[in-house]
GUKOL-677775 format. One line per 5 residues: number of its first residue (from 1); their letters; for each residue x, y, z of C-alpha. Coordinates in steps of 0.5 Angstrom, whole numbers, plus 500, padded with zeros to 3 digits. Each point is the difference from the previous one (the first is absolute). Last residue first. Layout:
BEGIN
NUM = A = X Y Z; ... $
//
This chain:
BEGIN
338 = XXXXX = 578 462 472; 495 505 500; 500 503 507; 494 498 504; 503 500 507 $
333 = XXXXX = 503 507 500; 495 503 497; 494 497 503; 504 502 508; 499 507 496 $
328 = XXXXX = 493 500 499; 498 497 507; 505 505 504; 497 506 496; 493 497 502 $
323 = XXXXX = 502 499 507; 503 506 502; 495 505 496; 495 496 505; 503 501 505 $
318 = XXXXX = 501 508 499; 493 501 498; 497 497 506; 504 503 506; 498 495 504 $
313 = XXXXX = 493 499 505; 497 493 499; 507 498 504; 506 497 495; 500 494 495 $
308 = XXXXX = 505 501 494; 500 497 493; 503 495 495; 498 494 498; 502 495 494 $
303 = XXXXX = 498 499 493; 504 493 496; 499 497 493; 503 505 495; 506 503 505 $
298 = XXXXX = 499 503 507; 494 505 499; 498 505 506; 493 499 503; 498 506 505 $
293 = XXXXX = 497 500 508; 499 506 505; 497 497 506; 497 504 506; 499 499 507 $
288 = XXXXX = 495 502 506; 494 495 498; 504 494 500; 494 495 497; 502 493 503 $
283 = XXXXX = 497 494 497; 505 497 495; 503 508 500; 494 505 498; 504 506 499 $
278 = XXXXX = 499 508 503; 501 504 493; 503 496 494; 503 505 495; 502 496 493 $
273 = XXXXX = 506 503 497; 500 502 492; 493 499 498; 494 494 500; 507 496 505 $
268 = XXXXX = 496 493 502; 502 499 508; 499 492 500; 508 500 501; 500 505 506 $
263 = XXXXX = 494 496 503; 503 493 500; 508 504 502; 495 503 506; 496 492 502 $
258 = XXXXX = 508 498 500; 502 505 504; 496 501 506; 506 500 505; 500 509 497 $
253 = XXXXX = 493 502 500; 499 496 507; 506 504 502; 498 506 497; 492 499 503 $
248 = XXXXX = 503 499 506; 503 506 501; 495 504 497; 495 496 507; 505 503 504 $
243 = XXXXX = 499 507 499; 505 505 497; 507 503 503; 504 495 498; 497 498 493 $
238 = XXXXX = 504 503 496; 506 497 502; 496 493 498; 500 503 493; 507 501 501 $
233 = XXXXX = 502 493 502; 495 497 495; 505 503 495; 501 495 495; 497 495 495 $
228 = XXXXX = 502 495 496; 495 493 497; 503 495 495; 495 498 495; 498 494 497 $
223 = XXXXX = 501 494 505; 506 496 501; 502 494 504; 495 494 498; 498 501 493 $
218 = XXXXX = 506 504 499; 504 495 502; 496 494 497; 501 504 493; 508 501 501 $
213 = XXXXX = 501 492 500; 495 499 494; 505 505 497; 506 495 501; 496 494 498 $
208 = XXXXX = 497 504 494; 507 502 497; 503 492 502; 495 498 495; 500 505 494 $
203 = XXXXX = 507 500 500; 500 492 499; 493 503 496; 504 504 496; 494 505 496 $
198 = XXXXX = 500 504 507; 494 503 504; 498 505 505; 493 504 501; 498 498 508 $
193 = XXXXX = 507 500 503; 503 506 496; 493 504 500; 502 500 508; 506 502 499 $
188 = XXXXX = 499 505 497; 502 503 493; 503 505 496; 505 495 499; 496 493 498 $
183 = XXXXX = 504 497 494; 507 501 501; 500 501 507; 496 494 502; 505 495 495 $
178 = XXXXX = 506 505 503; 498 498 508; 498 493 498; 507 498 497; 503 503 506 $
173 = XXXXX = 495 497 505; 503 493 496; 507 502 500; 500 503 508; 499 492 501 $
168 = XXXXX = 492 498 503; 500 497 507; 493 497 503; 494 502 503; 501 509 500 $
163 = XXXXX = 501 505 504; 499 507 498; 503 506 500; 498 506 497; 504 506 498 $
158 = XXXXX = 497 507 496; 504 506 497; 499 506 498; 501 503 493; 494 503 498 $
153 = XXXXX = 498 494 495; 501 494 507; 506 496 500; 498 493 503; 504 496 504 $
148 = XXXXX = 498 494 503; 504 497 505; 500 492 500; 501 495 506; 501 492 501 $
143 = XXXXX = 505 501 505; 505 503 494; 500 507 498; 497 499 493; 499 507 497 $
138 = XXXXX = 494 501 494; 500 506 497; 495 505 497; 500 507 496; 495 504 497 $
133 = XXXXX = 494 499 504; 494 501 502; 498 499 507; 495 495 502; 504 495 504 $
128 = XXXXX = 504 504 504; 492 503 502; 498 507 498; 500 506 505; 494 503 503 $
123 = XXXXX = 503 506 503; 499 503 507; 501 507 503; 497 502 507; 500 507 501 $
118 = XXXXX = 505 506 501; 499 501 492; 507 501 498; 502 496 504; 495 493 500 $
113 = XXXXX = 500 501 492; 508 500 501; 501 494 504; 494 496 496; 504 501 494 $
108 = XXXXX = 507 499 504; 496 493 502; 500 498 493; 507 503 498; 503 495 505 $
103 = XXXXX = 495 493 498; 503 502 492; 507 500 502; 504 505 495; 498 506 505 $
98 = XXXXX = 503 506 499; 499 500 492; 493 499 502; 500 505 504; 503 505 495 $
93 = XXXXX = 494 498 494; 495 500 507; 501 507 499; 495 504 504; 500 507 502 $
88 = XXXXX = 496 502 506; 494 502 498; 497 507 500; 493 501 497; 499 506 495 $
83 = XXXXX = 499 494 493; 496 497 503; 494 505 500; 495 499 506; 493 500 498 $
78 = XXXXX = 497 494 495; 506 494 502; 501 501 506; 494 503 502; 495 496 497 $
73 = XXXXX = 504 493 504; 500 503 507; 493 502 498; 497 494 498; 505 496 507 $
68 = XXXXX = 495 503 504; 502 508 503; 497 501 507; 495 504 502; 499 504 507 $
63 = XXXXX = 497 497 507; 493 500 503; 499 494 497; 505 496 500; 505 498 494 $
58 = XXXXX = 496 505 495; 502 498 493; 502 503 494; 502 499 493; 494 495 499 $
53 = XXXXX = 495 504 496; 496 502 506; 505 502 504; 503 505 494; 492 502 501 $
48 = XXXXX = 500 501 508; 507 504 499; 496 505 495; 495 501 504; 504 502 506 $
43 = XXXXX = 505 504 496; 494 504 497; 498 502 506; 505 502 502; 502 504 495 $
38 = XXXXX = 505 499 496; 507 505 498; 499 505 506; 505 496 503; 504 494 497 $
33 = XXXXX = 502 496 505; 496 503 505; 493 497 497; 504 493 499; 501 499 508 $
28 = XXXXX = 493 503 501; 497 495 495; 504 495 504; 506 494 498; 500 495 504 $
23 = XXXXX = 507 499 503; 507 499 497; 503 507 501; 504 501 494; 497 495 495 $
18 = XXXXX = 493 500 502; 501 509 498; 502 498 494; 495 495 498; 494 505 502 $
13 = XXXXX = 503 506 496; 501 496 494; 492 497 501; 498 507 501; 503 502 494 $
8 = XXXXX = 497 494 496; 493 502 503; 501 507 498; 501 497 492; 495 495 500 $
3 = XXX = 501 493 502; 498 495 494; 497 492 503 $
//
């Protein structure tokens, strides 16, 4: 349903003012942000119909409104200007220079999300066995033991051990490396275990032994996704000074990670960042929190998760320009033509 033009200047004066003070927001509080500009009269009228059409709501009954998730999402991306927003600059291209090991530069993301946005970061990464890659080896180190190695498009690097039934010569996970090398770089590992086939069928035997081996791993050992997150000690920090029942809610929010990671995967981007206010967790709604949630592309097969979780109270366009510029230079990274 349209706003008209006062009623998107009354919205924008609500969401700043929630944004500083962290309160419902009143008619008389809007009236002496903008004097002489509304009447009274017409903020209260204007105030019940933005309710009526979802962008408010009204916590308690002799209290101010509330901005709802809508108007969160018609702000950022109908009335604030992106391009006057000051973010710290992001070059995750240097980062990933800095850290050639796939899981450090994973946990630097989330590090840097958490710093910047004085939140809580996370990233959704891909699993070992989902990554693209440009490069695989295979090393024996005896005891029944291989590494994987696997070179991702942007350069970073990734190891996985797994323990395997009986012993294979380096020759053979030599000849296994360059068979996959050769015919699925740009690939997964993934892609690799349901699509391989070879003419030889000597090669072809010892071939789907080994990736036999590597399919009962991934079944047993690996799920498709890896999660990473940072800053709960600073949330947490926040939380000193507030009532008990926010400490809960954060504690619970941060132990219920696997119900948080189902939701975040479920989170459907229609635009650039999915804005999530006061999320239904398995069968908790934590009312005081926020998630701002985006997809970043990591190769032709494989999206992860990017975002920031913080109070319902953020300083909106600041985290969501964060996330957005972190998602679309994470896919840069990533998705490098090989």
């Amino acid at each position: 349903m349209w706003i008209t033009k006062r009623e998107r200047e009354i919205l924008k004066i609500i969401i700043e003012i929630y944004m500083e003070k962290g309160n419902p927001v009143s008619s008389r509080m809007v009236s002496k942000k903008r004097k002489n500009f509304f009447s009274p009269s017409t903020i209260r009228n204007d105030m019940l119909s933005l309710e009526e059409k979802g962008y408010l709501y009204q916590p308690h009954s002799q209290s101010g409104r509330i901005p709802t998730t809508k108007a969160i999402n018609y702000y950022l991306k109908n009335i604030i200007d992106e391009t006057k927003i000051e973010i710290p600059e992001l070059n995750f291209k240097n980062l990933s220079g800095e850290y050639t090991d796939l899981t450090n530069f994973w946990k630097a993301i989330s590090q840097n999300l958490s710093s910047f946005s004085e939140n809580i970061g996370f990233i959704i990464a891909p699993s070992f066995f989902s990554l693209t890659f440009t490069n695989l080896k295979f090393l024996n180190i005896g005891k029944n033991k291989i590494i994987i190695i696997i070179e991702t498009p942007g350069g970073l690097v990734a190891t996985k051990i797994v323990k395997i039934k009986e012993n294979i010569s380096q020759r053979e996970l030599d000849d296994f490396s360059g068979y996959i090398n050769s015919n699925y770089r740009g690939k997964s590992l993934n892609h690799v275990l349901r699509d391989v086939y070879v003419n030889s069928k000597r090669e072809q035997k010892k071939l789907l032994f080994f990736i036999s081996i590597l399919k009962s791993y991934v079944l047993s050992k690996d799920s498709n996704f890896e999660f990473y997150f940072d800053g709960e000690e600073r949330m947490l920090e926040k939380t000193l000074n507030e009532d008990v029942k926010r400490i809960k809610e954060l504690i619970q929010l941060l132990e219920n990670r696997d119900k948080l990671i189902k939701l975040l995967n479920e989170a459907k981007n229609q635009d650039d960042v999915n804005v999530l206010f006061s999320p239904l967790i398995g069968e908790e709604t934590y009312e005081d929190f926020s998630l701002f949630v985006s997809d970043y592309q990591c190769g032709d097969e494989m999206e992860g998760k990017v975002g920031i979780i913080g109070f319902r109270r953020l300083n909106y366009p600041i985290v969501y320009n964060l996330v957005k510029k972190t998602a679309n230079s994470l896919s840069g990274i990533l998705s490098e033509k090989i």
